[in-house]
C-alpha positions as CSV (number, residue, x, y, z in Angstrom):
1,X,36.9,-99.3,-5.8
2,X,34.0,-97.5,-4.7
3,X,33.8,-94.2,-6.6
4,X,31.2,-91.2,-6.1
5,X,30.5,-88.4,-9.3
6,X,29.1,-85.6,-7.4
7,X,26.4,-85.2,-10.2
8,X,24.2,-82.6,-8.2
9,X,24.8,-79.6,-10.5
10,X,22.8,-81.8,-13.5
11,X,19.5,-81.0,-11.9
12,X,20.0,-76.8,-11.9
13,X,22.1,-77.1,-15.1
14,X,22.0,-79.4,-18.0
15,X,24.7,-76.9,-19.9
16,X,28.1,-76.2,-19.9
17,X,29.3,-78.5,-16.4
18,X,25.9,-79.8,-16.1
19,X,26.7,-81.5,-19.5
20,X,30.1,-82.6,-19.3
21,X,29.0,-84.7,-15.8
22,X,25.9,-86.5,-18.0
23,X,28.5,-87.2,-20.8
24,X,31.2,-88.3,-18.7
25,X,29.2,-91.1,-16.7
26,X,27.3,-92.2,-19.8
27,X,30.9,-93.0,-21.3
28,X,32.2,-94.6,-17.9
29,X,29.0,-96.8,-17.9
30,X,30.2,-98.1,-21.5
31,X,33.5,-98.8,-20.5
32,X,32.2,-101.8,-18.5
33,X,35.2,-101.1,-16.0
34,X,33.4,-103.7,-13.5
35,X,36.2,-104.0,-11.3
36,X,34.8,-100.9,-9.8
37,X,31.0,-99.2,-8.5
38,X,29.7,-96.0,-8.9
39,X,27.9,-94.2,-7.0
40,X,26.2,-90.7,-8.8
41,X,25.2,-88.4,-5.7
42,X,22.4,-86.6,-7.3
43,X,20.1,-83.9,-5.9
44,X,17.0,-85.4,-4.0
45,X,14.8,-83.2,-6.6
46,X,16.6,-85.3,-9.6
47,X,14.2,-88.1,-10.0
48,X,16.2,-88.8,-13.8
49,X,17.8,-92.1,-14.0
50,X,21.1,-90.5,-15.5
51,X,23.0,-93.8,-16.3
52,X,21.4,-97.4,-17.0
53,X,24.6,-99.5,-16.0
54,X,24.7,-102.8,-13.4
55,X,28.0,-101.1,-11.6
56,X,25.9,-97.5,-11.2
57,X,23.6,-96.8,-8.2
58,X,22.1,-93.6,-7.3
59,X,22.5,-91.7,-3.5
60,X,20.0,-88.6,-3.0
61,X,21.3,-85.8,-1.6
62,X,19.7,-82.8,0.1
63,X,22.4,-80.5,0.0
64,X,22.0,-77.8,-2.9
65,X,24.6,-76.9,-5.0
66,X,26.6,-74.0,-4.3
67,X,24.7,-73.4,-1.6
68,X,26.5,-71.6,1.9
69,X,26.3,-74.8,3.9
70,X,27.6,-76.8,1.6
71,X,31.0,-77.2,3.3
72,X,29.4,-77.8,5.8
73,X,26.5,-80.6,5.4
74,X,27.9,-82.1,2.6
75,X,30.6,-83.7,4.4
76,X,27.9,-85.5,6.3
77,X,25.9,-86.9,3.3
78,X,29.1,-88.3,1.8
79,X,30.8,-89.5,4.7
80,X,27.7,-92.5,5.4
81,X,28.4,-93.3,1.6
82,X,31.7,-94.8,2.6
83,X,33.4,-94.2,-0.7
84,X,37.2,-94.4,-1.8
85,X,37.0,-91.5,-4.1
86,X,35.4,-88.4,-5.0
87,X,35.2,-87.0,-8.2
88,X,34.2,-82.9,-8.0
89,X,33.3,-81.8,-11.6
90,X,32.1,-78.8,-10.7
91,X,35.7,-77.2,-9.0
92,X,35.0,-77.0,-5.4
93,X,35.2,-80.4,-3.4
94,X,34.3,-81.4,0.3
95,X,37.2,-79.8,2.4
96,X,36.9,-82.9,5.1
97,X,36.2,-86.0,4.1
98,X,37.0,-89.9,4.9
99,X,38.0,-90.7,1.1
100,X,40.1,-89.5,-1.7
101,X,39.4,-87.0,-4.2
102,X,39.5,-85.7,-7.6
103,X,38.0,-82.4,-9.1
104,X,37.9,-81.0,-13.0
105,X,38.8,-77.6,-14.0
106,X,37.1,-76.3,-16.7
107,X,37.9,-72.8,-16.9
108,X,39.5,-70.0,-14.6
109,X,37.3,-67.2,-16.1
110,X,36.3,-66.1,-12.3
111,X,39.8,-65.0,-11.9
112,X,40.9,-63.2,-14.5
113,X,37.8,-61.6,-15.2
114,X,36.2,-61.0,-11.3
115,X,34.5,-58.0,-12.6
116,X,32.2,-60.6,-14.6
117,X,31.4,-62.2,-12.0
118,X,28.0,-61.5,-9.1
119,X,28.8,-61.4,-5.8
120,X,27.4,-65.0,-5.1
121,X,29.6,-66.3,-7.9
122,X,32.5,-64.8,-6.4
123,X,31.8,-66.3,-3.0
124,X,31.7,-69.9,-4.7
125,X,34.7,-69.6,-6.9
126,X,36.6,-67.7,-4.3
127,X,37.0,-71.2,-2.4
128,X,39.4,-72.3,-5.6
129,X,42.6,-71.7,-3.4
130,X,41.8,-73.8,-0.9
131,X,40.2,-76.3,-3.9
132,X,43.1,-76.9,-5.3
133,X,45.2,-77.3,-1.9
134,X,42.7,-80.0,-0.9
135,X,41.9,-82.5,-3.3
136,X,44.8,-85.3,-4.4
137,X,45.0,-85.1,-8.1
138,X,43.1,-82.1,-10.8
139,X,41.6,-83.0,-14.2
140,X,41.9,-80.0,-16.5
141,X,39.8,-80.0,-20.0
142,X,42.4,-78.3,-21.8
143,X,46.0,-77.4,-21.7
144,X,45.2,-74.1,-21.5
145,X,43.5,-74.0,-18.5
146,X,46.3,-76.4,-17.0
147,X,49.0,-73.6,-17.2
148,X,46.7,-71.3,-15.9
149,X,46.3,-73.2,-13.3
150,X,50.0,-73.3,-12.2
151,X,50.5,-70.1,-13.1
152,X,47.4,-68.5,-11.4
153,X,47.1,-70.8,-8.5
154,X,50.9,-72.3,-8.0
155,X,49.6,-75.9,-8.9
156,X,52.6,-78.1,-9.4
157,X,52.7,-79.4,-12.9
158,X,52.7,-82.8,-12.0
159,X,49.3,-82.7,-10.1
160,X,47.4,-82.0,-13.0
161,X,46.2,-84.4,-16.1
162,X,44.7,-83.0,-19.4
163,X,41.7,-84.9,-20.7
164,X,39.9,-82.8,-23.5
165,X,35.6,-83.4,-23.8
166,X,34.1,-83.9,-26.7
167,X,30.9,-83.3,-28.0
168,X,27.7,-85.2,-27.6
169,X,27.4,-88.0,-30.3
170,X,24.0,-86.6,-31.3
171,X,25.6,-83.9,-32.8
172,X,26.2,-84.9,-36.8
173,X,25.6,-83.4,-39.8
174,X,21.8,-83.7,-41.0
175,X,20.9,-83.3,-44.5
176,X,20.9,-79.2,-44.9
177,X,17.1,-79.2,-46.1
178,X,15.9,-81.4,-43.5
179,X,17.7,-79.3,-40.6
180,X,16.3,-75.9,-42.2
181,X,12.8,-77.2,-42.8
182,X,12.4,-78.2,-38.8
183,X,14.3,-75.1,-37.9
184,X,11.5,-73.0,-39.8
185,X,9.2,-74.8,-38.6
186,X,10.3,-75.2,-34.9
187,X,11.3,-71.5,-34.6
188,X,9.5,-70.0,-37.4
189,X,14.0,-69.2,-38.9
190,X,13.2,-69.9,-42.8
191,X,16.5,-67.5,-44.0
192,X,20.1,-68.1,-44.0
193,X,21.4,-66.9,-40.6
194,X,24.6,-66.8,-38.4
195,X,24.6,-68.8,-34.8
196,X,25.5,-68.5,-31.5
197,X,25.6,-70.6,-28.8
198,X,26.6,-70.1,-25.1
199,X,25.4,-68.4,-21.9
200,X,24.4,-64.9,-22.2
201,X,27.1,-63.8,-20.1
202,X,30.3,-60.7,-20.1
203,X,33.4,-63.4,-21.2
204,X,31.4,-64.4,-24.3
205,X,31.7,-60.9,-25.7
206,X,28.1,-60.2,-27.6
207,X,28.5,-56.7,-27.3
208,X,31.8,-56.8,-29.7
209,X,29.6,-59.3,-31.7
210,X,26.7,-57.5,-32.3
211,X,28.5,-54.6,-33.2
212,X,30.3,-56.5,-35.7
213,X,27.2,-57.9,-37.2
214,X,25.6,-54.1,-37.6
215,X,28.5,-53.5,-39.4
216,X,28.0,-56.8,-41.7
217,X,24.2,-55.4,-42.2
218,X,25.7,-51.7,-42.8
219,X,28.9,-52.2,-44.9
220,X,28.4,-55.1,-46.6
221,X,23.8,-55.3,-46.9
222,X,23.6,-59.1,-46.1
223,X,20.5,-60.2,-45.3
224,X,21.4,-63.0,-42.5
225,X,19.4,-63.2,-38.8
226,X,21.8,-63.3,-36.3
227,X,20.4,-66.3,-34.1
228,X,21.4,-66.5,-30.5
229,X,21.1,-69.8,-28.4
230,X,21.5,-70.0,-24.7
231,X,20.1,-69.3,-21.5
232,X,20.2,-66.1,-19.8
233,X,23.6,-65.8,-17.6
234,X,24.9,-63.1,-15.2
235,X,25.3,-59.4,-15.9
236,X,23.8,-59.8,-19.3
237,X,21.3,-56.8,-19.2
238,X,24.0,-54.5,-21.7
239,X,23.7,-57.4,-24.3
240,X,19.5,-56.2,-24.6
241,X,21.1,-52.7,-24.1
242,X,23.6,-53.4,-26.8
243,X,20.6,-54.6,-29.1
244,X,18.6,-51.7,-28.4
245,X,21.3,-48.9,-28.8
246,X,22.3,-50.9,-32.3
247,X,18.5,-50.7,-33.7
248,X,19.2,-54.9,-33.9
249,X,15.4,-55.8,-32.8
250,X,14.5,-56.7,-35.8
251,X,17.4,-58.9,-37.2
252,X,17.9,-60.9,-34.0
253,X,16.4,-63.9,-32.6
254,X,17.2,-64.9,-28.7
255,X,15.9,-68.7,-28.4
256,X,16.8,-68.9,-25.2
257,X,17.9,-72.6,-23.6
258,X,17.5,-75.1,-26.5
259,X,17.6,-79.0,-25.8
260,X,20.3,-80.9,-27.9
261,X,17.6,-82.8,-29.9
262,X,17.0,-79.2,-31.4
263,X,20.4,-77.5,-31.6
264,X,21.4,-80.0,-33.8
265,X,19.4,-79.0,-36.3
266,X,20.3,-75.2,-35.6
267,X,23.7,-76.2,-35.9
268,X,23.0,-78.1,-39.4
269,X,20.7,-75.5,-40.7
270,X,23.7,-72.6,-39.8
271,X,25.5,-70.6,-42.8
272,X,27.9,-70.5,-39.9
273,X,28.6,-70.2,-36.0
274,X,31.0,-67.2,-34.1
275,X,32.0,-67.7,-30.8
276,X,34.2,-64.8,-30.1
277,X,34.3,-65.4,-26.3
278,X,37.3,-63.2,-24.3
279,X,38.0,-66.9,-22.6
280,X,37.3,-70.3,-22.5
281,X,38.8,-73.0,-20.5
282,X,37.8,-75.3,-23.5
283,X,34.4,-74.4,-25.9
284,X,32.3,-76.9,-26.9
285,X,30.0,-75.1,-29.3
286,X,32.8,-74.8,-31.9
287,X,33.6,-78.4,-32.1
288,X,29.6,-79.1,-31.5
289,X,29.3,-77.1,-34.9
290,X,32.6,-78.7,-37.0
291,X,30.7,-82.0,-35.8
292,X,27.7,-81.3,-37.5
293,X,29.6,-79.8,-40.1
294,X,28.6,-76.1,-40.0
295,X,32.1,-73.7,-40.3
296,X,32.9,-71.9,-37.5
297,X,34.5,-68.3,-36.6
298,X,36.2,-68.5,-32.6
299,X,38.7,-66.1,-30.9
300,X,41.9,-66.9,-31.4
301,X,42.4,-66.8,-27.6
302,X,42.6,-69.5,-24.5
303,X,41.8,-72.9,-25.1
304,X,40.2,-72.0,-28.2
305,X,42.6,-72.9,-31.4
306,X,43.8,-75.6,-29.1
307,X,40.2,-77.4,-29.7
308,X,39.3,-75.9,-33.3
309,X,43.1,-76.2,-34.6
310,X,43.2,-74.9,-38.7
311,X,39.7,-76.1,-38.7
312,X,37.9,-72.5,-38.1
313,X,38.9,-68.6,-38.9
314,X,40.2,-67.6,-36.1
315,X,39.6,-64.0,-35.1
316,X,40.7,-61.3,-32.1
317,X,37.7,-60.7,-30.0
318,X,38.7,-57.3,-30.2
319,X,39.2,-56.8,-33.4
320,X,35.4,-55.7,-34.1
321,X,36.4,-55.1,-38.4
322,X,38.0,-58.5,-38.5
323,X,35.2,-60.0,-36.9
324,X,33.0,-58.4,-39.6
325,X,35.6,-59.1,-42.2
326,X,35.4,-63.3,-40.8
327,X,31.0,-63.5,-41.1
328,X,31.1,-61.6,-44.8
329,X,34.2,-64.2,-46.4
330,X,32.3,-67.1,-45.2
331,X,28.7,-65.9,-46.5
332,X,30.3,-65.2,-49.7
333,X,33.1,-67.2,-50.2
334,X,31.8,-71.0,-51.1
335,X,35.6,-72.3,-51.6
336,X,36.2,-71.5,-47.8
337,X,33.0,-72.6,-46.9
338,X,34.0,-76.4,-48.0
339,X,37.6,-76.0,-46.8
340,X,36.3,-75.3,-43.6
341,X,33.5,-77.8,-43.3
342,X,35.7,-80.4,-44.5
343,X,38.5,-79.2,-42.4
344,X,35.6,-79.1,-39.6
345,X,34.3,-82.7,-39.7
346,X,38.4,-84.3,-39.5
347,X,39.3,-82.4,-36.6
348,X,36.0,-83.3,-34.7
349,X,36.7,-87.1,-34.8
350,X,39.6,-86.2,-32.5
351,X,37.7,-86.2,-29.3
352,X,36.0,-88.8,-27.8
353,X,33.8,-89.1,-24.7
354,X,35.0,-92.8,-24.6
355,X,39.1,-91.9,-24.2
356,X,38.0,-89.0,-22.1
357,X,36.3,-91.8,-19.9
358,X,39.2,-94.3,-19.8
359,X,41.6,-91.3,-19.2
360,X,39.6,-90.0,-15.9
361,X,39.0,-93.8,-14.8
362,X,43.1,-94.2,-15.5
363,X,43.1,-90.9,-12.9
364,X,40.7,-92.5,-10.5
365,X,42.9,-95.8,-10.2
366,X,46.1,-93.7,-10.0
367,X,45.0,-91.2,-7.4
368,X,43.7,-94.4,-5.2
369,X,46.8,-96.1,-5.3
């Protein structure tokens, strides 16, 4: 079988979809399923060999992604490729086409929270309808956002197979002076602080969390950084706002996009992560952090305990006190601390990028027949 990853997202994104595509076809490629080729369809600007395998060749696309024309030229490009299947990570597949297709869900943040979203991003998303009518079979990362996606978009149950992600294997834990050492000397970070890490976006609620962490400097005088990784998303000018109004200049870092060679020392060097996001369709950083073996604080909301099970403290996103309540126990509280690394580090080794593989290549063989 002749199968095409539409991998052209990798070269504008290496986060959040961007990653689960390299991750994906670095697993397939070690699955040595030779009874099939693979064919990445890459942006004609990529010039990154994305997978070294004998069954994996590359086609160069000019097409952009999420660009207007898409629907329109992309049919073209794919069509002389003469595949059997299609596999659309990134939501929206080719609406005509000469093979058979397959597209992930990650997340349906776009439509329960439009108001986040620009008016470009709406455009793009708002083709999810038609999406989901088009292509033959749906991989959803979580189970969370396969209900939403029957009960948002009337998707019979049957069409739609969970297969969770993992996190990438270079995330482990690092010996804690090690990590801090490169992290002060990489970032100039030499004091205990809390992380985040995601796009500066609405859905991952900084607002709430920065006026929780005011409160933890207020109420309870620690004297953690808040450290804040990721790159700069839509609508996130009342974040700075939020940091202004709150007097925060002083006690927060933004690093911006940092490369997974250096997050995992951010992640090791950590007292802790919070993700207190309104929504996620799955939420890597969490089980990112319990991998390296840093304890995490996540919303008790969407796909969230689903991934982190009894393995974090899970809080209300808007529960600003409790959020506060959360940082201060595990600053001071070694006991929990350990429980929750330890708890951290089992749960992690359930996901794998090699069963999430076999699982979408046991999709690809069932959806071709």
């Amino acid at each position: 079988m002749r199968i095409g990853i539409d991998a052209r997202l990798v070269y504008y994104s290496r986060a959040g979809i961007g990653q689960y595509i390299m991750r994906l076809t670095e697993a397939l490629a070690g699955l040595n399923a030779n009874q099939d080729e693979f064919v990445l369809l890459q942006s004609q600007k990529d010039h990154t060999q994305m997978v070294d395998g004998h069954y994996f060749s590359r086609a160069s696309l000019w097409t952009p992604s999420h660009h207007r024309l898409e629907q329109v030229t992309l049919r073209f490009e794919i069509g002389r490729l003469r595949l059997d299947l299609l596999h659309s990570p990134d939501f929206i597949p080719p609406f005509h086409r000469n093979c058979r297709s397959v597209i992930t869900i990650h997340d349906l943040a776009f439509l329960l929270y439009p108001h986040f979203l620009t008016r470009e991003s709406a455009r793009y998303y708002g083709q999810i309808d038609q999406a989901v009518r088009n292509t033959d079979h749906i991989i959803a990362v979580s189970q969370s956002t396969r209900q939403d996606t029957i009960k948002l978009l009337g998707v019979p149950e049957q069409k739609i197979t969970v297969i969770h992600e993992a996190a990438n294997p270079i995330y482990q834990p690092v010996d804690a002076d090690r990590a801090r050492r490169y992290v002060a000397q990489t970032y100039d970070i030499d004091q205990n602080y809390i992380l985040f890490v995601s796009t500066i976006e609405p859905r991952k609620n900084l607002p709430g969390l920065l006026q929780a962490y005011r409160k933890l400097l207020d109420d309870y005088k620690r004297p953690e950084k808040l450290v804040m990784a990721g790159s700069q998303g839509w609508l996130s000018d009342e974040v700075y706002d939020s940091v202004r109004t709150l007097n925060l200049d002083d006690h927060i870092r933004f690093l911006g996009r940092v490369p997974s060679e250096h997050l995992v020392y951010l992640y090791n060097a950590a007292h802790l992560l919070v993700h207190p996001s309104f929504y996620e369709g799955f939420g890597l950083p969490p089980l990112e952090a319990m991998t390296c073996g840093t304890p995490v604080i996540a919303s008790n909301v969407s796909a969230l305990p689903e991934v982190v099970g009894d393995a974090a403290t899970l809080i209300d996103p808007h529960d600003i006190d409790g959020l506060t309540v959360a940082m201060w126990r595990i600053l001071t509280d070694e006991d929990l601390r350990a429980s929750l690394i330890a708890k951290g580090l089992k749960r992690a080794k359930m996901f794998s990028w090699r069963r999430a593989a076999q699982e979408t290549l046991d999709v690809y063989h069932q959806v071709a027949g």
